[in-house]
PDBQT receptor file of N, H, CA, C and O in Angstrom, charges set to zero:
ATOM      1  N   UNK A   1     -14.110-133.855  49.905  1.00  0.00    +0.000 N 
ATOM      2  CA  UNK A   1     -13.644-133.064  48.807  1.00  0.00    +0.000 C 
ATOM      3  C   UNK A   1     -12.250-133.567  48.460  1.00  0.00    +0.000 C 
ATOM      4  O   UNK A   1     -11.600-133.986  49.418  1.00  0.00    +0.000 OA
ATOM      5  N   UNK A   2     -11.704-133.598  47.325  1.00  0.00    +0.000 N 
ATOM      6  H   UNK A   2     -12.232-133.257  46.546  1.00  0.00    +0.000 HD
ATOM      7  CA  UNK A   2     -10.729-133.932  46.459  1.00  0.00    +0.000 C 
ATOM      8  C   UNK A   2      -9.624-133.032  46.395  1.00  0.00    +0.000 C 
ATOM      9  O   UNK A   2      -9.821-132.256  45.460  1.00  0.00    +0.000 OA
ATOM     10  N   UNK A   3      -8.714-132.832  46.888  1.00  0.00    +0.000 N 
ATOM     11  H   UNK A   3      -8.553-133.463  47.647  1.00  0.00    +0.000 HD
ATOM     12  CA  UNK A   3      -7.544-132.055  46.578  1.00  0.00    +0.000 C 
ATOM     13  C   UNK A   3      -6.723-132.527  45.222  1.00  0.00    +0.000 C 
ATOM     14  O   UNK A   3      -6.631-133.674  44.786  1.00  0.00    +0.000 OA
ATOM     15  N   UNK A   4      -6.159-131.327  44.687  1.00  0.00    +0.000 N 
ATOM     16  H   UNK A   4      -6.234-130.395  45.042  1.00  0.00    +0.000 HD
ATOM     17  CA  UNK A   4      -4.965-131.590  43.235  1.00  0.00    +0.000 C 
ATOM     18  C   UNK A   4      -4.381-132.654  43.172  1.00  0.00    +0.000 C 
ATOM     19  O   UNK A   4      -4.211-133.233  42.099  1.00  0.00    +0.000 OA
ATOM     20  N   UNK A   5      -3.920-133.160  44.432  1.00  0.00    +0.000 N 
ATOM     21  H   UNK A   5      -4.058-132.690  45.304  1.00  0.00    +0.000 HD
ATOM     22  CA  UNK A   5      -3.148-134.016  44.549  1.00  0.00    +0.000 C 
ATOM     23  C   UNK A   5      -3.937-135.521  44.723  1.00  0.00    +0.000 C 
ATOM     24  O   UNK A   5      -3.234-136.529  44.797  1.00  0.00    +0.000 OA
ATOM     25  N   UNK A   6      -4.664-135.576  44.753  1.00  0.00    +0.000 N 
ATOM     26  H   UNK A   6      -5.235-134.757  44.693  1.00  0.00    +0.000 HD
ATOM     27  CA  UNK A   6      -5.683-136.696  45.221  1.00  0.00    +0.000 C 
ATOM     28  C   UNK A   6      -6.349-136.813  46.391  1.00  0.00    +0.000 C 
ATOM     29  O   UNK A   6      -7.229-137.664  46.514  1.00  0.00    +0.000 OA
ATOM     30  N   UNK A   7      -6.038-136.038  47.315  1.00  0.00    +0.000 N 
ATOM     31  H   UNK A   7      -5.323-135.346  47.215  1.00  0.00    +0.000 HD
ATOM     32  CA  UNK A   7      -6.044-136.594  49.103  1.00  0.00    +0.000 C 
ATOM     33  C   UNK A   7      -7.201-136.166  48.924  1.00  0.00    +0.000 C 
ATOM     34  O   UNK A   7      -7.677-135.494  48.009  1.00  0.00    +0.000 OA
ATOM     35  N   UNK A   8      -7.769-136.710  50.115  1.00  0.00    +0.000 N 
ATOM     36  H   UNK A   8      -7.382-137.256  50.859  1.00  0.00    +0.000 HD
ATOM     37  CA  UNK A   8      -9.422-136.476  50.312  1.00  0.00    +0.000 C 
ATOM     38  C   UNK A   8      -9.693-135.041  51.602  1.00  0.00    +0.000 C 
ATOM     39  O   UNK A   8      -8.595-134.921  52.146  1.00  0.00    +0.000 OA
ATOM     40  N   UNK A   9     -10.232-134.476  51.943  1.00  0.00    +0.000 N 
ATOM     41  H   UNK A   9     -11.123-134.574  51.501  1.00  0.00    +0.000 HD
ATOM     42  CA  UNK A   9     -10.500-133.449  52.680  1.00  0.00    +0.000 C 
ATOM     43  C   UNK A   9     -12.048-133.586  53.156  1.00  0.00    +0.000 C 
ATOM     44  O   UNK A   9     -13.027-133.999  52.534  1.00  0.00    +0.000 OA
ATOM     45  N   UNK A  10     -11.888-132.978  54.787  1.00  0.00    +0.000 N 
ATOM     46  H   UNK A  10     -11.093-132.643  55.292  1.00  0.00    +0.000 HD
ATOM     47  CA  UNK A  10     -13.290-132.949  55.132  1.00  0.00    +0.000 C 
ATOM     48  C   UNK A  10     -13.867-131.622  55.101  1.00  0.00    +0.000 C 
ATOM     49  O   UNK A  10     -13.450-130.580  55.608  1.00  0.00    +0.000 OA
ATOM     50  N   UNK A  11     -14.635-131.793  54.592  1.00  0.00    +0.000 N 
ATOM     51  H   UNK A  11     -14.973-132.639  54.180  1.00  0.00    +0.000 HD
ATOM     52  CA  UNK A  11     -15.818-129.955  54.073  1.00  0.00    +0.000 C 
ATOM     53  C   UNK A  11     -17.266-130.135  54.843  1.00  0.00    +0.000 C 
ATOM     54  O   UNK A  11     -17.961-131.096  54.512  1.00  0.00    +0.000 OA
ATOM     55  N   UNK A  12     -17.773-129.158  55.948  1.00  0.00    +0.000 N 
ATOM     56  H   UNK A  12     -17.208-128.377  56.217  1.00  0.00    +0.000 HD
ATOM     57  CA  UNK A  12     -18.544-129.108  56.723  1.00  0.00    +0.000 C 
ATOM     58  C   UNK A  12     -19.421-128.041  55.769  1.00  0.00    +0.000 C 
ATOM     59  O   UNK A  12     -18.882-127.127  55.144  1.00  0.00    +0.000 OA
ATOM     60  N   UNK A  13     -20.627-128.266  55.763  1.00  0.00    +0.000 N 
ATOM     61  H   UNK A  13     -21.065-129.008  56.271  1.00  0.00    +0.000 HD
ATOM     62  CA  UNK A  13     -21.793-127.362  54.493  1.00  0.00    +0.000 C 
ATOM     63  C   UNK A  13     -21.376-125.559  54.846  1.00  0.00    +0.000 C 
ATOM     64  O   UNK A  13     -21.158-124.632  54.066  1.00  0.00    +0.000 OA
ATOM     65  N   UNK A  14     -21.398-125.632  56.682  1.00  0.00    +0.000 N 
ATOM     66  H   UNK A  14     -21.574-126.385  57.316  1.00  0.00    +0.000 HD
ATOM     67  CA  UNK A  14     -21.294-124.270  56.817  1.00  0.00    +0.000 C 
ATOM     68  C   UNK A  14     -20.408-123.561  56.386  1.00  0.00    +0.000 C 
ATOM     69  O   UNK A  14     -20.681-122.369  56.531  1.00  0.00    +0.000 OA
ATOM     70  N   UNK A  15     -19.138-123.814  55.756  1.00  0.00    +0.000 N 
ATOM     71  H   UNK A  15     -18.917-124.782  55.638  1.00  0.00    +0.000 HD
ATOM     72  CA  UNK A  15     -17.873-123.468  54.997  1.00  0.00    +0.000 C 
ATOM     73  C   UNK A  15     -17.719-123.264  53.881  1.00  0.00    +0.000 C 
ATOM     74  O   UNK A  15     -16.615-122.995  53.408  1.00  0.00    +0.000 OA
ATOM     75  N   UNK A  16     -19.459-123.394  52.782  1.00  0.00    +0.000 N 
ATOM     76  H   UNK A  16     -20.356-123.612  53.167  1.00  0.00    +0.000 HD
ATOM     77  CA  UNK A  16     -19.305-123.597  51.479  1.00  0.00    +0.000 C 
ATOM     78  C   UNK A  16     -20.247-122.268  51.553  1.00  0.00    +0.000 C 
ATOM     79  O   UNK A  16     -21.157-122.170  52.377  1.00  0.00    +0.000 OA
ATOM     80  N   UNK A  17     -19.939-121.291  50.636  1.00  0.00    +0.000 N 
ATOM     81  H   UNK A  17     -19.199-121.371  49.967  1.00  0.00    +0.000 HD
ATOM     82  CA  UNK A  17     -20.369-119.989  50.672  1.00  0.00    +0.000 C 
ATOM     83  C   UNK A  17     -20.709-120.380  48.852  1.00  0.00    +0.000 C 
ATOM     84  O   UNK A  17     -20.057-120.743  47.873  1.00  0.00    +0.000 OA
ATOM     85  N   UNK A  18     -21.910-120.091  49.132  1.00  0.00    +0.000 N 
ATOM     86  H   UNK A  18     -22.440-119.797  49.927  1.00  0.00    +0.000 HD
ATOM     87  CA  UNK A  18     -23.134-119.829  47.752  1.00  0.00    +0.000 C 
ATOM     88  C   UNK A  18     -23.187-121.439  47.339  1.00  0.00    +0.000 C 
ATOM     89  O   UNK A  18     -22.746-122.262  48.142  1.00  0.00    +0.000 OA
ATOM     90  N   UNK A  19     -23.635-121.786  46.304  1.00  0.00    +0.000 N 
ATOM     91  H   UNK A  19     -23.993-121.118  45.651  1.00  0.00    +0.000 HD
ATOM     92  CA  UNK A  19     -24.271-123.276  46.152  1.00  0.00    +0.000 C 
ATOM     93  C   UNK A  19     -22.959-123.911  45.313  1.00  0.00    +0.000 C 
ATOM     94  O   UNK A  19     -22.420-123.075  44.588  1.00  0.00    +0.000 OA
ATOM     95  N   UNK A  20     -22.449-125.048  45.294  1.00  0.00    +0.000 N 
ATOM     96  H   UNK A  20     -22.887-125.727  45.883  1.00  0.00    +0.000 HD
ATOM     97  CA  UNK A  20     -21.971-125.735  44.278  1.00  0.00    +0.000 C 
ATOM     98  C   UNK A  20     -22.464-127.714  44.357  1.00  0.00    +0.000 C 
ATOM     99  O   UNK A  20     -22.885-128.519  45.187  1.00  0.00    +0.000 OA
ATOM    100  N   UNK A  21     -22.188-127.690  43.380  1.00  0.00    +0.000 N 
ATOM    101  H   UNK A  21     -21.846-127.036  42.706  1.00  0.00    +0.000 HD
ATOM    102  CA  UNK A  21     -22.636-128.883  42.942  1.00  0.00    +0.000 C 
ATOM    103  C   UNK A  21     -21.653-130.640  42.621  1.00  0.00    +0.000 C 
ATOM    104  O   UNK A  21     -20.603-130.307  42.073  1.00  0.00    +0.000 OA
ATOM    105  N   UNK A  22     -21.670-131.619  42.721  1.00  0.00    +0.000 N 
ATOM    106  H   UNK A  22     -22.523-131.889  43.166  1.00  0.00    +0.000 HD
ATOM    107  CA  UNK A  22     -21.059-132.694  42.076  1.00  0.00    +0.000 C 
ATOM    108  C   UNK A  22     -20.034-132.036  41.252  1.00  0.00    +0.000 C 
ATOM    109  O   UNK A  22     -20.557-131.285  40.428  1.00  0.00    +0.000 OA
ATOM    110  N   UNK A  23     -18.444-132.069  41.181  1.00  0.00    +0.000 N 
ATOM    111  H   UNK A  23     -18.019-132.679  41.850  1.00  0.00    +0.000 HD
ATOM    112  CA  UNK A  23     -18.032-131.932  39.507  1.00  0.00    +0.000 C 
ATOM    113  C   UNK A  23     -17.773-130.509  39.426  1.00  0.00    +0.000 C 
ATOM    114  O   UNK A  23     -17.249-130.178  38.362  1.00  0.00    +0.000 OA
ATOM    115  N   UNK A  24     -17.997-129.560  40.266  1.00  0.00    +0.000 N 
ATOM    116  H   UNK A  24     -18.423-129.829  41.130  1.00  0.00    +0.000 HD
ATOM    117  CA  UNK A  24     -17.715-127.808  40.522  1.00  0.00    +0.000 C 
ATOM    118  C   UNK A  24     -16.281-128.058  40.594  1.00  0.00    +0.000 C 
ATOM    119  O   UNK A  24     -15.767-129.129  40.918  1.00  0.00    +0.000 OA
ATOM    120  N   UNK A  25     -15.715-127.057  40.288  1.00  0.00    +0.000 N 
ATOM    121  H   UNK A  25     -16.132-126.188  40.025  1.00  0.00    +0.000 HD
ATOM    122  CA  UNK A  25     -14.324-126.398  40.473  1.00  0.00    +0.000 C 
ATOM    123  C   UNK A  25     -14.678-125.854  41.651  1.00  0.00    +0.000 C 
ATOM    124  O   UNK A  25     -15.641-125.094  41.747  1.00  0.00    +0.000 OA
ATOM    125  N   UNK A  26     -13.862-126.227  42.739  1.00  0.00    +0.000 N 
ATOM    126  H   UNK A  26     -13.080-126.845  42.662  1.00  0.00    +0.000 HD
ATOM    127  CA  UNK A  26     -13.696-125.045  43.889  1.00  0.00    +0.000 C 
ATOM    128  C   UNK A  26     -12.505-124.400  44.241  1.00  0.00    +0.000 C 
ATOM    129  O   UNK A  26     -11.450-124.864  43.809  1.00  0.00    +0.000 OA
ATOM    130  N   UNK A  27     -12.501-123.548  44.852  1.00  0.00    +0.000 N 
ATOM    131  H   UNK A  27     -13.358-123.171  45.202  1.00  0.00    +0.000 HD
ATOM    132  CA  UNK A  27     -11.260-123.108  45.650  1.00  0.00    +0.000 C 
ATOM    133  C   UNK A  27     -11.484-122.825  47.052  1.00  0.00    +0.000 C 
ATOM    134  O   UNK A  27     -12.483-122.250  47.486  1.00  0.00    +0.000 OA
ATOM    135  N   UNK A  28     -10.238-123.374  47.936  1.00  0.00    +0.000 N 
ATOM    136  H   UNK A  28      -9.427-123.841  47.583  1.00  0.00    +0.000 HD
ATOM    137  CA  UNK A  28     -10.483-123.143  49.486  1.00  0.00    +0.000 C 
ATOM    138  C   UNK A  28      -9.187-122.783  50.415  1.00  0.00    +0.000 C 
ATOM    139  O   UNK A  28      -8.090-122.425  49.987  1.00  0.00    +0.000 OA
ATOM    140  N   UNK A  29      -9.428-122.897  51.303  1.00  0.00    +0.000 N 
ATOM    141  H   UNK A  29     -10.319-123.188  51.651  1.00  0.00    +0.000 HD
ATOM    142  CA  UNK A  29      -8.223-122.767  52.290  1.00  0.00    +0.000 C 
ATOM    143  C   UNK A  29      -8.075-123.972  53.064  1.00  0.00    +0.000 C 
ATOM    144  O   UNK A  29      -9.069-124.564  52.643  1.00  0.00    +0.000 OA
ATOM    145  N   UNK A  30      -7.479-124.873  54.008  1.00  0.00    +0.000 N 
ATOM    146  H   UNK A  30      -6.672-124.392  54.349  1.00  0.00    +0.000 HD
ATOM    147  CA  UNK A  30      -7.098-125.793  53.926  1.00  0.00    +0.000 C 
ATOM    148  C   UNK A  30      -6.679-125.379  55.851  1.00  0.00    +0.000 C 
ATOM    149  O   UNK A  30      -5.560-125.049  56.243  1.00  0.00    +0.000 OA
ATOM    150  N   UNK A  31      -7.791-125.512  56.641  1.00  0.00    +0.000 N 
ATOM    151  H   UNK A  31      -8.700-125.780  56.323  1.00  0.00    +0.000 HD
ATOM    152  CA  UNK A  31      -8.257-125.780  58.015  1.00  0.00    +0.000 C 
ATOM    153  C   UNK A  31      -7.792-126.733  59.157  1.00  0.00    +0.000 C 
ATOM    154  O   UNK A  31      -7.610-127.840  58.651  1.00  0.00    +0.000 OA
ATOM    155  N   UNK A  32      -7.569-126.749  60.281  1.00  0.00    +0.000 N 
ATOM    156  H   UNK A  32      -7.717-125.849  60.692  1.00  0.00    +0.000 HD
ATOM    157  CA  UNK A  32      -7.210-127.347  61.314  1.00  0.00    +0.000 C 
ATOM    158  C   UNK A  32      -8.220-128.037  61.969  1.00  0.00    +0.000 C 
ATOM    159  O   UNK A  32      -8.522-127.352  62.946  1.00  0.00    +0.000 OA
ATOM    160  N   UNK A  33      -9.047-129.265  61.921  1.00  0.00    +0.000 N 
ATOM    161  H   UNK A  33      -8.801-129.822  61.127  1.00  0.00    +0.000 HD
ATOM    162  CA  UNK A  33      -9.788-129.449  62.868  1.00  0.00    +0.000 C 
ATOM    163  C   UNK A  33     -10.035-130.416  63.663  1.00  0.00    +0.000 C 
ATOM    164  O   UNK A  33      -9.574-131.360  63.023  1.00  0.00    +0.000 OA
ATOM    165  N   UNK A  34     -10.409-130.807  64.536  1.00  0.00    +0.000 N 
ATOM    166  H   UNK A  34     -10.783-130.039  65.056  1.00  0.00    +0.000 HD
ATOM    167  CA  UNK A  34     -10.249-131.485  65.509  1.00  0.00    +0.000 C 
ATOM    168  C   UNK A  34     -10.063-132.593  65.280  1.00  0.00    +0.000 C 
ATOM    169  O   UNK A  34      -9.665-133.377  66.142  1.00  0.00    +0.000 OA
ATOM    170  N   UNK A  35     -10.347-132.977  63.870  1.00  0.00    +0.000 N 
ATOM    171  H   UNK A  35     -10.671-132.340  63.170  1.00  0.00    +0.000 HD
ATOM    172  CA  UNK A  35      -9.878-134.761  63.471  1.00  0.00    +0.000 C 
ATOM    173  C   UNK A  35      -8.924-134.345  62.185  1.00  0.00    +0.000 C 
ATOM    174  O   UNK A  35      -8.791-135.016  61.162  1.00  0.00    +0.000 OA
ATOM    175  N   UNK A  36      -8.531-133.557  62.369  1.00  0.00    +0.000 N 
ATOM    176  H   UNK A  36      -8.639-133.012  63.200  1.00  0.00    +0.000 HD
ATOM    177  CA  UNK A  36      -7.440-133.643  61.430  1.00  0.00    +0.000 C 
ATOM    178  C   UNK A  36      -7.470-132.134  60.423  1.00  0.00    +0.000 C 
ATOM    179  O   UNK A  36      -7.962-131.200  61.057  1.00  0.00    +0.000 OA
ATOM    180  N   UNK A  37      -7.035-131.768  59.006  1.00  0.00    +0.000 N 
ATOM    181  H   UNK A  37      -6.636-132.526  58.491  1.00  0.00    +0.000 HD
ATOM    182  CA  UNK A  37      -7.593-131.313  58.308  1.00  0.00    +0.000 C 
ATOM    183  C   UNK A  37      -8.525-130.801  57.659  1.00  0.00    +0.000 C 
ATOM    184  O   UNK A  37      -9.109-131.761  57.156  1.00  0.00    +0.000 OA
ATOM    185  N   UNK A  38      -9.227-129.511  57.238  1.00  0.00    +0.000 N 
ATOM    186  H   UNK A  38      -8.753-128.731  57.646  1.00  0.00    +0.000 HD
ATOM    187  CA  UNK A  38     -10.018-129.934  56.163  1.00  0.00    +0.000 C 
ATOM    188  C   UNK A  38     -10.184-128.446  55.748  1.00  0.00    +0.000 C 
ATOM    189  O   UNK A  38      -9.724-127.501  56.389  1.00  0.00    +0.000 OA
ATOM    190  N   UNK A  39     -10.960-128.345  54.494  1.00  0.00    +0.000 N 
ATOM    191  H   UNK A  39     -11.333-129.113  53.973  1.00  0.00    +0.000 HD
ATOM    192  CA  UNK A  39     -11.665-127.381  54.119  1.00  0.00    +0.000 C 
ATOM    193  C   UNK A  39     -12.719-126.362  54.676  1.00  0.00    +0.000 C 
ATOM    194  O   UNK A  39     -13.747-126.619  55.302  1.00  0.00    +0.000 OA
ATOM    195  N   UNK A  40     -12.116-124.904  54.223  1.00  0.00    +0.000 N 
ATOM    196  H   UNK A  40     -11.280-124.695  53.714  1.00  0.00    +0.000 HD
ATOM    197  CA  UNK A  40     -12.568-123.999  54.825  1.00  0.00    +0.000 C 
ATOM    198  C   UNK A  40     -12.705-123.035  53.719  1.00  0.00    +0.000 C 
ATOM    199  O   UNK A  40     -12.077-123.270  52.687  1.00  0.00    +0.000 OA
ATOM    200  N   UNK A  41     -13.497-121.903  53.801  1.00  0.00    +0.000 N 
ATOM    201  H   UNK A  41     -14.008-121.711  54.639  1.00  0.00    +0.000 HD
ATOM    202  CA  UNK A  41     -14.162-120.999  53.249  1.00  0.00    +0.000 C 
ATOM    203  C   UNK A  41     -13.831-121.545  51.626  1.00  0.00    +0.000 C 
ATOM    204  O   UNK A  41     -12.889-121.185  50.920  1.00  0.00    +0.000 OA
ATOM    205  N   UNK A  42     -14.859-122.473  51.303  1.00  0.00    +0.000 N 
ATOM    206  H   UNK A  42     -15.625-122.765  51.877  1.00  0.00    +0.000 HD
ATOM    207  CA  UNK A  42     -15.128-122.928  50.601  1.00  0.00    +0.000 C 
ATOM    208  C   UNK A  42     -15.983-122.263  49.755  1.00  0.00    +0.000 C 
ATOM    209  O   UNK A  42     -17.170-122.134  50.052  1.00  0.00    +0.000 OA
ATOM    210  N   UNK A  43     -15.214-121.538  48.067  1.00  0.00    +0.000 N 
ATOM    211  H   UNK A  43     -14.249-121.643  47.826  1.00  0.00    +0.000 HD
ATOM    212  CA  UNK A  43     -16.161-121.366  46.731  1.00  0.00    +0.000 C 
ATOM    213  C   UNK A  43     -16.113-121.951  45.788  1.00  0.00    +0.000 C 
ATOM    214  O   UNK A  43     -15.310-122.882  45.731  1.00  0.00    +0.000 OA
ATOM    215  N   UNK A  44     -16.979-121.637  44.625  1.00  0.00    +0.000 N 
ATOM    216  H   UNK A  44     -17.631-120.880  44.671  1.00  0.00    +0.000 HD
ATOM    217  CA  UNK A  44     -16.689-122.287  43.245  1.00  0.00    +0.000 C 
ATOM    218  C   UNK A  44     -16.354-121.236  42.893  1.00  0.00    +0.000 C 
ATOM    219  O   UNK A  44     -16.730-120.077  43.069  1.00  0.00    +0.000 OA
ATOM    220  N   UNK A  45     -15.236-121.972  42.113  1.00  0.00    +0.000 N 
ATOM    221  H   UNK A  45     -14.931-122.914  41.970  1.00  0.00    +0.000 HD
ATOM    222  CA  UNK A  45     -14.258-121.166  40.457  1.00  0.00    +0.000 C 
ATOM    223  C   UNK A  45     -15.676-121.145  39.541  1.00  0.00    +0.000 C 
ATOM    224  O   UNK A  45     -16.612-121.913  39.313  1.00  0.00    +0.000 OA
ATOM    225  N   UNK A  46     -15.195-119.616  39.109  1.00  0.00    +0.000 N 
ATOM    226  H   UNK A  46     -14.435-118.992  39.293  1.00  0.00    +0.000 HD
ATOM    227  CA  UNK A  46     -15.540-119.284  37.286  1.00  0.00    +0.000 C 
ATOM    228  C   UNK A  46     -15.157-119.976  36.089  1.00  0.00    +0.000 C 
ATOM    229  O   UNK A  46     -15.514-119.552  34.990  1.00  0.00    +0.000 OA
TER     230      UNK A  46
């Protein structure tokens, strides 16, 4: 996943709450994990 800024982020499926797609707007929180960073409770924007 793509952050504002460009950086890349790692997003595990179980963290993405309801379906999104290629090209979705999301919003998330920004996780500790064992290799580094990544995405957490992961939705799509309206």
């Amino acid at each position: 996943m793509e952050q504002e800024d460009g950086e890349d982020l790692f997003v595990h499926y179980t963290q993405v709450e309801g379906e999104i797609k290629d090209g979705d707007s999301v919003e998330f929180e920004v996780g500790e994990g064992p290799k580094g960073p990544n995405a957490i409770n992961v939705s799509k924007t309206e």
